[in-house]
mmCIF file of the N, C-alpha and C atoms, coordinates in Angstrom:
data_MODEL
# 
_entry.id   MODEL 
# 
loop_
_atom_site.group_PDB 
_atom_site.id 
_atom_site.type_symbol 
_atom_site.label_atom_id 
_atom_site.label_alt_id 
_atom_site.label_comp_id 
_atom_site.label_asym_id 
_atom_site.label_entity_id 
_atom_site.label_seq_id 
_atom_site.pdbx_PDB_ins_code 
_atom_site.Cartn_x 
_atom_site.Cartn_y 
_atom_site.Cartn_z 
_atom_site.occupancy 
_atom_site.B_iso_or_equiv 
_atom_site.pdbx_formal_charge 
_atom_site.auth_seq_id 
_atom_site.auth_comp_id 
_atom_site.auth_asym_id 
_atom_site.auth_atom_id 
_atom_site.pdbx_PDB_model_num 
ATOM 1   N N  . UNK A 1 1  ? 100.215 95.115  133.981 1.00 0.00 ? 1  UNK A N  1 
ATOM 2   C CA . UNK A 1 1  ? 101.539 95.108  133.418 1.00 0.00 ? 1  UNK A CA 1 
ATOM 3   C C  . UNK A 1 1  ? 102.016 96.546  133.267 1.00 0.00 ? 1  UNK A C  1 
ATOM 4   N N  . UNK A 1 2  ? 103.176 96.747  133.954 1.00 0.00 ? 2  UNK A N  1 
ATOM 5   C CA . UNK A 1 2  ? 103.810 98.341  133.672 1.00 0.00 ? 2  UNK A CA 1 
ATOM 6   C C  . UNK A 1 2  ? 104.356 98.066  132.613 1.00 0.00 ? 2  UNK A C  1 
ATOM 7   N N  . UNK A 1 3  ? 104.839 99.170  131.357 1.00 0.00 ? 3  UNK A N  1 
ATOM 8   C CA . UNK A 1 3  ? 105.445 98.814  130.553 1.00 0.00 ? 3  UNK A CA 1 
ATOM 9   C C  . UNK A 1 3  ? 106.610 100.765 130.319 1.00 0.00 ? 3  UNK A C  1 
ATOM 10  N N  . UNK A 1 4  ? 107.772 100.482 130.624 1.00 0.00 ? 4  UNK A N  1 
ATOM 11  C CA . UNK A 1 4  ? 108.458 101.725 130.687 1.00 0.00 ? 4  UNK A CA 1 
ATOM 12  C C  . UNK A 1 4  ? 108.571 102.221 128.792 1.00 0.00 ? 4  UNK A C  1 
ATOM 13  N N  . UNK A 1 5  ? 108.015 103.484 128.935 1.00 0.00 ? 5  UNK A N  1 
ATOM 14  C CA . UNK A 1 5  ? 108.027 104.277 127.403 1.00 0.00 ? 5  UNK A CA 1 
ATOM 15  C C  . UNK A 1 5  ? 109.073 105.487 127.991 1.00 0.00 ? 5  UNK A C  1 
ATOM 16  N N  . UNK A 1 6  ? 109.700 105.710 126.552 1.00 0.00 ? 6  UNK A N  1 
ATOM 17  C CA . UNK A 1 6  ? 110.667 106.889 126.269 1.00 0.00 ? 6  UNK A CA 1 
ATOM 18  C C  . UNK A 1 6  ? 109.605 107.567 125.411 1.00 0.00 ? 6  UNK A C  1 
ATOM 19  N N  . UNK A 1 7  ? 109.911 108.728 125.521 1.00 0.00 ? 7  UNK A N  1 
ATOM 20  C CA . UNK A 1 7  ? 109.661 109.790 124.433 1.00 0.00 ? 7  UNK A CA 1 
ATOM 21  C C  . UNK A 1 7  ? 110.554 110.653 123.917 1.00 0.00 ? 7  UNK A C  1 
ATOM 22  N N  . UNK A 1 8  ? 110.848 110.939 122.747 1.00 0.00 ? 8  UNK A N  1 
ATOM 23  C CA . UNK A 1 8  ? 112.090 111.851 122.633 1.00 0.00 ? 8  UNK A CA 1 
ATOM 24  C C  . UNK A 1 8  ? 112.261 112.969 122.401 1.00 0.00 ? 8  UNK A C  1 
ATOM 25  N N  . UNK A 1 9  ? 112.627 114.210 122.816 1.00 0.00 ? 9  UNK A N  1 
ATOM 26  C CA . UNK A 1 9  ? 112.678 115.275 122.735 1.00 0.00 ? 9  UNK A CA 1 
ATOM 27  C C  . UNK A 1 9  ? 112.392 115.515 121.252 1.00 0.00 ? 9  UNK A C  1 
ATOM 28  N N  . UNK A 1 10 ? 111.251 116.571 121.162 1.00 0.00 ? 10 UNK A N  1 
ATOM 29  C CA . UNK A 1 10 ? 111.292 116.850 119.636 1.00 0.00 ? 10 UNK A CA 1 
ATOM 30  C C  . UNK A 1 10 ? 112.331 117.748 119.283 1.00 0.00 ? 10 UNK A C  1 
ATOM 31  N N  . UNK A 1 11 ? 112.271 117.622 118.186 1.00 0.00 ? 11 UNK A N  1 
ATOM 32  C CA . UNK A 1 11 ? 113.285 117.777 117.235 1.00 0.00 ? 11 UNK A CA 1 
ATOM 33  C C  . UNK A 1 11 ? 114.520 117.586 117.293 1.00 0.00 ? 11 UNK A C  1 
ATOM 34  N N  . UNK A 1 12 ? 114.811 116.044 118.170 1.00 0.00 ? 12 UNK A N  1 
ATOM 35  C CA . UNK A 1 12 ? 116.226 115.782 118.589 1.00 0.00 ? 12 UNK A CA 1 
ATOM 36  C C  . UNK A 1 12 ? 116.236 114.276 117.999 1.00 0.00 ? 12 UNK A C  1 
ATOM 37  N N  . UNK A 1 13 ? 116.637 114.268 116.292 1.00 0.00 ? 13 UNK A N  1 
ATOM 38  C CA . UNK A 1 13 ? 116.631 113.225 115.590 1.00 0.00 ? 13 UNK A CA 1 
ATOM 39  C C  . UNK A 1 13 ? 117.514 112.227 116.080 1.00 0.00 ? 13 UNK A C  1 
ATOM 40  N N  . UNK A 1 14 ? 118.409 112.663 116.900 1.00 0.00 ? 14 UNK A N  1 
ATOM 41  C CA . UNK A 1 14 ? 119.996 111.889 117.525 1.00 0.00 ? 14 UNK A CA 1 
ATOM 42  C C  . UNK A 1 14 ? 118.870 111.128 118.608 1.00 0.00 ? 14 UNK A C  1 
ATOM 43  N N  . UNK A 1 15 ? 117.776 111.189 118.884 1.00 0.00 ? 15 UNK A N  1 
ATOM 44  C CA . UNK A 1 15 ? 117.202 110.380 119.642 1.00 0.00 ? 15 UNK A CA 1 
ATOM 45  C C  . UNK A 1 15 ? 116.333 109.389 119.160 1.00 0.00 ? 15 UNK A C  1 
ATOM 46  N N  . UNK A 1 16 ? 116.377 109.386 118.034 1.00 0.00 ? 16 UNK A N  1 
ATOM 47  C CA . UNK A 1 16 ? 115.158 108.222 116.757 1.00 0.00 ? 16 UNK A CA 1 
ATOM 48  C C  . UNK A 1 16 ? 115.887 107.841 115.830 1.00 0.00 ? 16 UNK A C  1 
ATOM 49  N N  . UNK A 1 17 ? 117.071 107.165 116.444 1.00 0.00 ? 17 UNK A N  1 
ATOM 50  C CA . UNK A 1 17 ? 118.078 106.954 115.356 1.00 0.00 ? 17 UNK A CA 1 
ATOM 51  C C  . UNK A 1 17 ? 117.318 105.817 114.298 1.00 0.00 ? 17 UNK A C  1 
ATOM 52  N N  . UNK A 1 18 ? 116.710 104.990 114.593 1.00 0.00 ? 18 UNK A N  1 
ATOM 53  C CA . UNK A 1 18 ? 115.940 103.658 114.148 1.00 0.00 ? 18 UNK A CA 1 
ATOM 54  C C  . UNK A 1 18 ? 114.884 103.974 112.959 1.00 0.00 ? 18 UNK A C  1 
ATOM 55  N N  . UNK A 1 19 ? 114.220 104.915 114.093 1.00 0.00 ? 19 UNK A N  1 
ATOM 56  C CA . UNK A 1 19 ? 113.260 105.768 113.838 1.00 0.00 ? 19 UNK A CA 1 
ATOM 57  C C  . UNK A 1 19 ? 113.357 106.761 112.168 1.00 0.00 ? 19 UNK A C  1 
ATOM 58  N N  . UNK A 1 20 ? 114.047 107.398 112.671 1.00 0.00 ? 20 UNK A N  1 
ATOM 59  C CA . UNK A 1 20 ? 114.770 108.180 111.435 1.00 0.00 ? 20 UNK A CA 1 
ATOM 60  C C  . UNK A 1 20 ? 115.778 107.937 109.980 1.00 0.00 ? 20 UNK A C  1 
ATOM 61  N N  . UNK A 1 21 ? 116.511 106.469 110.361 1.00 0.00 ? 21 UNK A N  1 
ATOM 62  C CA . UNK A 1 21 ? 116.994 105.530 109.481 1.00 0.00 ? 21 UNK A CA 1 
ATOM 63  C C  . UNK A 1 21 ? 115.813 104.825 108.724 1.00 0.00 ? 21 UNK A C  1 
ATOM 64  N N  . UNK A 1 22 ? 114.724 104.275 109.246 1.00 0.00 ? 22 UNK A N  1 
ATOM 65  C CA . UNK A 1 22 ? 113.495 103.675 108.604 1.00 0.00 ? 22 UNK A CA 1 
ATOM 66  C C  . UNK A 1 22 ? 112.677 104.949 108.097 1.00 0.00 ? 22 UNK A C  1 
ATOM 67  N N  . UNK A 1 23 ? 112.589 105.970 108.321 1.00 0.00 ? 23 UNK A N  1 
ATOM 68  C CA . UNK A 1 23 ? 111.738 106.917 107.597 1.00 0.00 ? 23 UNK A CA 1 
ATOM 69  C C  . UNK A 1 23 ? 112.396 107.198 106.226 1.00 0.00 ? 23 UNK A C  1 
ATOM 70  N N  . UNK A 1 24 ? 114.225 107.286 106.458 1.00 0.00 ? 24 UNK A N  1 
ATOM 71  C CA . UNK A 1 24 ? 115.053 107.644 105.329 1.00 0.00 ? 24 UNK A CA 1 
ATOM 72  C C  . UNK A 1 24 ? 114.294 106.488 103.988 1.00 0.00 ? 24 UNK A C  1 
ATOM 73  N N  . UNK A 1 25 ? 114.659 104.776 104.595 1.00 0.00 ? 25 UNK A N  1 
ATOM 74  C CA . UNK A 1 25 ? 114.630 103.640 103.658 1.00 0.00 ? 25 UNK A CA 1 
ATOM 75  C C  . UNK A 1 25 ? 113.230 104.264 102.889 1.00 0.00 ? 25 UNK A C  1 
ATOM 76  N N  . UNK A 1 26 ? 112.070 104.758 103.829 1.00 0.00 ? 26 UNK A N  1 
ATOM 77  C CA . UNK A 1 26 ? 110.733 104.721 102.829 1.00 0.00 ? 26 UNK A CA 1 
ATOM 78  C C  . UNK A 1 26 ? 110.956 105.727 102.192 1.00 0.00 ? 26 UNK A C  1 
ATOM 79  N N  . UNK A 1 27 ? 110.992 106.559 102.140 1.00 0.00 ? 27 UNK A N  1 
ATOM 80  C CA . UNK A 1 27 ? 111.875 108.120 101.122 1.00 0.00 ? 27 UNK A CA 1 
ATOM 81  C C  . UNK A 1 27 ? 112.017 107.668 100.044 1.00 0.00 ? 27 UNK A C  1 
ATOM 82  N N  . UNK A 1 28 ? 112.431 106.094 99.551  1.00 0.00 ? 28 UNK A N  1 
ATOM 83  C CA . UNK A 1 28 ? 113.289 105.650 98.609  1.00 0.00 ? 28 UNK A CA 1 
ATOM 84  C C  . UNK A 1 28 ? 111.579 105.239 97.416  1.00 0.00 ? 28 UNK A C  1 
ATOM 85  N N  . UNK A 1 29 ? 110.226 105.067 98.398  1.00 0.00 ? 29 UNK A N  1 
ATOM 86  C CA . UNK A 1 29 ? 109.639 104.647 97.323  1.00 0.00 ? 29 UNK A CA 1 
ATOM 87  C C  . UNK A 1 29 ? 108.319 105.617 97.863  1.00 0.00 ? 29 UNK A C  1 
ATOM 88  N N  . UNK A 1 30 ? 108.377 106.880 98.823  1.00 0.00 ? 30 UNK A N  1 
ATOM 89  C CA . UNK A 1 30 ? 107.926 108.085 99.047  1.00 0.00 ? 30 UNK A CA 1 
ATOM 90  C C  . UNK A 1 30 ? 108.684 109.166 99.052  1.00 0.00 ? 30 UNK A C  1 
ATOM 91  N N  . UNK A 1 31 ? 108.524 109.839 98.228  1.00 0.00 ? 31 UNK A N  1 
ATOM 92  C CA . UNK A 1 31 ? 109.289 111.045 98.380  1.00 0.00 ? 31 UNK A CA 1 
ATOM 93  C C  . UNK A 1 31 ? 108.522 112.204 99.002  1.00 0.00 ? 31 UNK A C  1 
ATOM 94  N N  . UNK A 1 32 ? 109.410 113.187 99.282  1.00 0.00 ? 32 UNK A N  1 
ATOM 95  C CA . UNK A 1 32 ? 108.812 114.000 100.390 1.00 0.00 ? 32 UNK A CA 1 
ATOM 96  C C  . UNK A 1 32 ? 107.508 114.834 99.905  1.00 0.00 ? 32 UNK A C  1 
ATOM 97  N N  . UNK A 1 33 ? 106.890 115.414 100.350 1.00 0.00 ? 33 UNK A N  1 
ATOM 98  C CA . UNK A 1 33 ? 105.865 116.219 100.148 1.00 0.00 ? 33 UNK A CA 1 
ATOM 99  C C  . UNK A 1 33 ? 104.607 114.918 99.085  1.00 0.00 ? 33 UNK A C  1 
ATOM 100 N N  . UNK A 1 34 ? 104.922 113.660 99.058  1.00 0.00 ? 34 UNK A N  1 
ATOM 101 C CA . UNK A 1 34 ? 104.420 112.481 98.809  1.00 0.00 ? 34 UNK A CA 1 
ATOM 102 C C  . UNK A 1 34 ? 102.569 112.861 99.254  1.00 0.00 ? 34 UNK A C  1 
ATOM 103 N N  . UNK A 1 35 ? 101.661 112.906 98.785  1.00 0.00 ? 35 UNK A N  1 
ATOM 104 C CA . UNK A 1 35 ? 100.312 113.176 99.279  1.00 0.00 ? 35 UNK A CA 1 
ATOM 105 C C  . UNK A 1 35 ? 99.871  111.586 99.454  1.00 0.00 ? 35 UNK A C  1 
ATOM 106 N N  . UNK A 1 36 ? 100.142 111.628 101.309 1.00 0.00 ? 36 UNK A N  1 
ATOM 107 C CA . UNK A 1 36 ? 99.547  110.219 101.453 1.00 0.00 ? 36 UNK A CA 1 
ATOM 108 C C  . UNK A 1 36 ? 98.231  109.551 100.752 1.00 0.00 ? 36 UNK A C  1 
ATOM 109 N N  . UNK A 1 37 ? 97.247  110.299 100.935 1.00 0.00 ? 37 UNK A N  1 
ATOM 110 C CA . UNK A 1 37 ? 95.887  110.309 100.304 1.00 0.00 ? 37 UNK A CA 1 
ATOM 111 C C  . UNK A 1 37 ? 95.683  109.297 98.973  1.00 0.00 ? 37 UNK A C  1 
ATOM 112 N N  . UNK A 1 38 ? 96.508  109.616 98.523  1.00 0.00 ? 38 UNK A N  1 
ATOM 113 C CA . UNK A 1 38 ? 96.578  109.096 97.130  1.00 0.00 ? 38 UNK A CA 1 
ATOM 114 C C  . UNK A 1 38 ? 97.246  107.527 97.019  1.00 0.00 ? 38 UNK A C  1 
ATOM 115 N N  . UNK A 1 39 ? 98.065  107.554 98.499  1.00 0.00 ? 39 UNK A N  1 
ATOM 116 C CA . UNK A 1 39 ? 98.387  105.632 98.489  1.00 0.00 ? 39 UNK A CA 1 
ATOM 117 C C  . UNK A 1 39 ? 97.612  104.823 98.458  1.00 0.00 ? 39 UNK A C  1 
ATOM 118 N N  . UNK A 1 40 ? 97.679  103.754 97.617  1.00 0.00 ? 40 UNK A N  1 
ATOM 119 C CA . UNK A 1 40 ? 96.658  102.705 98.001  1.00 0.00 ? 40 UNK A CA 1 
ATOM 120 C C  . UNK A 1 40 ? 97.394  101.670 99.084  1.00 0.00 ? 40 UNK A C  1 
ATOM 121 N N  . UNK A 1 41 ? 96.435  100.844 99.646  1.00 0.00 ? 41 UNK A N  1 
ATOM 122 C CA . UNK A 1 41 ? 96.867  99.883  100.478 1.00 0.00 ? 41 UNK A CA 1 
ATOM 123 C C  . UNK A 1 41 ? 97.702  99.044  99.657  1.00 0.00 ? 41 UNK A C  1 
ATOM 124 N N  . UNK A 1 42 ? 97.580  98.452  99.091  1.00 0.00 ? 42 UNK A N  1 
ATOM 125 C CA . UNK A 1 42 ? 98.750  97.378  98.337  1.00 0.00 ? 42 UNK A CA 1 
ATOM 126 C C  . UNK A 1 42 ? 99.622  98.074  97.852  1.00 0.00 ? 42 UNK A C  1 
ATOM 127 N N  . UNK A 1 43 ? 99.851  99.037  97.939  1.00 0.00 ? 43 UNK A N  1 
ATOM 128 C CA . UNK A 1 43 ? 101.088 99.681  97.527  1.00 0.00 ? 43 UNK A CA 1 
ATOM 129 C C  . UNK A 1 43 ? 101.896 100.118 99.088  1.00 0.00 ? 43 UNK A C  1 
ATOM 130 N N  . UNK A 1 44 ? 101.187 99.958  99.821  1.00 0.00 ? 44 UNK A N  1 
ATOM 131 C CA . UNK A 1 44 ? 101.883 100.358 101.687 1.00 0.00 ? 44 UNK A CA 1 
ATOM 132 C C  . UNK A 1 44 ? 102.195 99.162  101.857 1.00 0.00 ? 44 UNK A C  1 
ATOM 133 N N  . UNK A 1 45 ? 101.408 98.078  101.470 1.00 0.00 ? 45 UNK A N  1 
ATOM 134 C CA . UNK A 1 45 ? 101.585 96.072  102.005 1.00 0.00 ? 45 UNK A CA 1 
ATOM 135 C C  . UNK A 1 45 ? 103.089 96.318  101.013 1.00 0.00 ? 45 UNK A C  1 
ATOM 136 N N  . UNK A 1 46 ? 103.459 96.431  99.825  1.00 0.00 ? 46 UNK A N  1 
ATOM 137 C CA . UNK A 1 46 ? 104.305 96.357  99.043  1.00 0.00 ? 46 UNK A CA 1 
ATOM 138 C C  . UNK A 1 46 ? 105.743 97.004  99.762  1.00 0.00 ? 46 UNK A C  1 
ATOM 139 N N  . UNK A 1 47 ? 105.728 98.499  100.050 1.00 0.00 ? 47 UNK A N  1 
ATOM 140 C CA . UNK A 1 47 ? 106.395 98.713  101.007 1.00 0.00 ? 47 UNK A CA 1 
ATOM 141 C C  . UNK A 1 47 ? 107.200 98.299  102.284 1.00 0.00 ? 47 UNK A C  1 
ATOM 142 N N  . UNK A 1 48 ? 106.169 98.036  103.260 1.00 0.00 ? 48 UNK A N  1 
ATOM 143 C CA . UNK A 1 48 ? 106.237 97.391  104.130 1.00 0.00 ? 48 UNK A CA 1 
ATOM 144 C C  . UNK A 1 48 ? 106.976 95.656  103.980 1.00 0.00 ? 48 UNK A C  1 
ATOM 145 N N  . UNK A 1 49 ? 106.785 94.750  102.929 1.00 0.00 ? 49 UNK A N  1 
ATOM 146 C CA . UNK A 1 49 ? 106.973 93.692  102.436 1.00 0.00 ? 49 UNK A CA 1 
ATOM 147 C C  . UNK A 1 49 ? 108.630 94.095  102.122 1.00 0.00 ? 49 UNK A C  1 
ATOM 148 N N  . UNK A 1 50 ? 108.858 95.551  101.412 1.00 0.00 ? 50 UNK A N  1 
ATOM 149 C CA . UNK A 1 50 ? 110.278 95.413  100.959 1.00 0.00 ? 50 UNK A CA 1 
ATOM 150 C C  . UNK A 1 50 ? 111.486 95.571  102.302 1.00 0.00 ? 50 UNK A C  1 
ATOM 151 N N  . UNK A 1 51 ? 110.775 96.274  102.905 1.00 0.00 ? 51 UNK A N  1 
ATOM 152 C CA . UNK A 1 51 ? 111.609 97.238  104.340 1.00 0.00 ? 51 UNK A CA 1 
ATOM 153 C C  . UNK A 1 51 ? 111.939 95.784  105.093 1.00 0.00 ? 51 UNK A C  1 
ATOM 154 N N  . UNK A 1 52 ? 110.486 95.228  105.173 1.00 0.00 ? 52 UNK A N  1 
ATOM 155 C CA . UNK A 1 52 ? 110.981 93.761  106.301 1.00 0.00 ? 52 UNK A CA 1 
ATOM 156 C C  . UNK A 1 52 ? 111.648 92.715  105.825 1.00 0.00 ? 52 UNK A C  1 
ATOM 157 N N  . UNK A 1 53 ? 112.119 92.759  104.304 1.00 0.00 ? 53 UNK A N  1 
ATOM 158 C CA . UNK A 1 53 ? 112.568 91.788  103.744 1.00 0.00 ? 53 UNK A CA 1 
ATOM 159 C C  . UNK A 1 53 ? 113.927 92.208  103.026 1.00 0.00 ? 53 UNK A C  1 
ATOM 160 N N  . UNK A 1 54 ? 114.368 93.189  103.835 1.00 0.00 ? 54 UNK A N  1 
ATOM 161 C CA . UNK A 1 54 ? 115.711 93.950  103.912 1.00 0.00 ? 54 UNK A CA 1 
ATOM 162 C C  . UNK A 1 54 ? 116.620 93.514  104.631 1.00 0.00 ? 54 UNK A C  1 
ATOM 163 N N  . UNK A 1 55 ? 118.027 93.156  104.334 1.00 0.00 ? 55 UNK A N  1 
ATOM 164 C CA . UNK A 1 55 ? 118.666 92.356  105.653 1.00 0.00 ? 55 UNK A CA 1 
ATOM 165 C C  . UNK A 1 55 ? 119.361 93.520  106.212 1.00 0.00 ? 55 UNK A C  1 
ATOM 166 N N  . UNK A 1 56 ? 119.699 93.383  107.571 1.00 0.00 ? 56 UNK A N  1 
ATOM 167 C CA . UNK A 1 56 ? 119.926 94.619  108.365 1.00 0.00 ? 56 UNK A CA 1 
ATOM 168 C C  . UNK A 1 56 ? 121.364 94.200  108.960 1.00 0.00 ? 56 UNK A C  1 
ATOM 169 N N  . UNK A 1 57 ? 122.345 95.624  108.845 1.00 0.00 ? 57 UNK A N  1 
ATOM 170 C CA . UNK A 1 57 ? 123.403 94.915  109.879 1.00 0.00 ? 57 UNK A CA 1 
ATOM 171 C C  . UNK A 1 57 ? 123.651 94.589  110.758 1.00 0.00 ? 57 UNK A C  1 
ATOM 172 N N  . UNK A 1 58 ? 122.649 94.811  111.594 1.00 0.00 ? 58 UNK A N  1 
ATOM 173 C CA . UNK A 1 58 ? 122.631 95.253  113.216 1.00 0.00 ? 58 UNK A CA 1 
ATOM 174 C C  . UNK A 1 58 ? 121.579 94.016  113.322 1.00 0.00 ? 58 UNK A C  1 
ATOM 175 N N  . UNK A 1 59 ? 121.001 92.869  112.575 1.00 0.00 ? 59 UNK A N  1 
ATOM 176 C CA . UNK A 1 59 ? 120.533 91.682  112.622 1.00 0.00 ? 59 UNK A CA 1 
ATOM 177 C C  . UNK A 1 59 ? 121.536 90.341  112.457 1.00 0.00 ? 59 UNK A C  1 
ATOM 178 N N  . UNK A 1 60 ? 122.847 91.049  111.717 1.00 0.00 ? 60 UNK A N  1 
ATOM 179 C CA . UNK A 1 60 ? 124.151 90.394  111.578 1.00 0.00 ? 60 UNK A CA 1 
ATOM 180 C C  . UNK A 1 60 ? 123.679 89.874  109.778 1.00 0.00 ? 60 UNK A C  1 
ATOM 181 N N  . UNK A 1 61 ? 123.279 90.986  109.208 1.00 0.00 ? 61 UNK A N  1 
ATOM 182 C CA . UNK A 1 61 ? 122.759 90.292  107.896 1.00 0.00 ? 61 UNK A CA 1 
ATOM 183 C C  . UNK A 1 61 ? 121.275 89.617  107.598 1.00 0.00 ? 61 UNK A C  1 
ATOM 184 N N  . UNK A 1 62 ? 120.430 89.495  108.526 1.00 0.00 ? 62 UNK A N  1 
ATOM 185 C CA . UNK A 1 62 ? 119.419 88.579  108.356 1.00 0.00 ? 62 UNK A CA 1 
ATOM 186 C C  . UNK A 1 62 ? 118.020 89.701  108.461 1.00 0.00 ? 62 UNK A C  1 
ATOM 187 N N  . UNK A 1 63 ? 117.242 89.219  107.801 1.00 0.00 ? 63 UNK A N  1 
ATOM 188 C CA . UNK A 1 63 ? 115.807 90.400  107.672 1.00 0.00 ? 63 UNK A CA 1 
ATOM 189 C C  . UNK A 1 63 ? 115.417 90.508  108.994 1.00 0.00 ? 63 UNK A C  1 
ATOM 190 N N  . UNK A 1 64 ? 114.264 91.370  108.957 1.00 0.00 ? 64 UNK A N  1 
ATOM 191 C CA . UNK A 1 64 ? 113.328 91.531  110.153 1.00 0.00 ? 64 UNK A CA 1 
ATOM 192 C C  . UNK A 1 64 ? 112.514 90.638  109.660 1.00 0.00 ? 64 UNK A C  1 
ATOM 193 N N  . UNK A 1 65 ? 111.922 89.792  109.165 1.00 0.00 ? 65 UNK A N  1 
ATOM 194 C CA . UNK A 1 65 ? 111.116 88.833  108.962 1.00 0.00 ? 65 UNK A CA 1 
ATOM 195 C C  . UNK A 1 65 ? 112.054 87.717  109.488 1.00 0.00 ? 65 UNK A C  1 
ATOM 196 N N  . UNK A 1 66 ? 112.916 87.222  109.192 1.00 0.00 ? 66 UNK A N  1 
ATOM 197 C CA . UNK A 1 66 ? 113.304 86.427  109.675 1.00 0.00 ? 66 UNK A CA 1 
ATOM 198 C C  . UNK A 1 66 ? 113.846 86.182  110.736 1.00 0.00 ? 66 UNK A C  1 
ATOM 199 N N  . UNK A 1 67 ? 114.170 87.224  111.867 1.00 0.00 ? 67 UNK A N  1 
ATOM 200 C CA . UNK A 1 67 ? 113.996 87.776  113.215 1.00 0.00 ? 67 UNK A CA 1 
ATOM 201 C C  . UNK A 1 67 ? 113.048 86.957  113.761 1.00 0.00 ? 67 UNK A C  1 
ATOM 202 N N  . UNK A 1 68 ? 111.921 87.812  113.100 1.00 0.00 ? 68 UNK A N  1 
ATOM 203 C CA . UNK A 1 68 ? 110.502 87.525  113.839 1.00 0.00 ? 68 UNK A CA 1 
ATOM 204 C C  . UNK A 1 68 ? 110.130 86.568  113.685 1.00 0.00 ? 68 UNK A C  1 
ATOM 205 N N  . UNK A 1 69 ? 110.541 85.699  112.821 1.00 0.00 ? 69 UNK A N  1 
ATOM 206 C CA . UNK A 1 69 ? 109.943 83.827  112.706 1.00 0.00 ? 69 UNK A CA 1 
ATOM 207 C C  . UNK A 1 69 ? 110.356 82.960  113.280 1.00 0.00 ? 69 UNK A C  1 
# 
């Protein structure tokens, strides 16, 4: 199976728009200079649980969980 990958010029955020919009949302319960080290896993499952259970506009309102089901 071929599968075609992009890569995006670093430091050209106008190219990770997705990318860079979802790093913003986690900001909201990591803040920067955040010392990963110190996360526990149920607190990343917790995360992760809020982001996918976010309704998106560009889903027309409906989560990424419910996308994917």
């Amino acid at each position: 199976m071929k599968i075609k990958c992009y890569f995006a010029t670093p430091y050209a955020s106008l190219e990770r728009g997705l990318n860079e919009h979802t790093n913003g949302l986690s900001r909201q319960y990591m803040p920067k200079k955040t010392e990963f080290i110190g996360i526990e896993d149920d607190e990343i499952l917790a995360i992760q649980k809020a982001l996918n259970n976010r309704p998106r506009k560009v889903l027309n309102y409906r989560t990424p969980n419910e996308v994917m089901r």
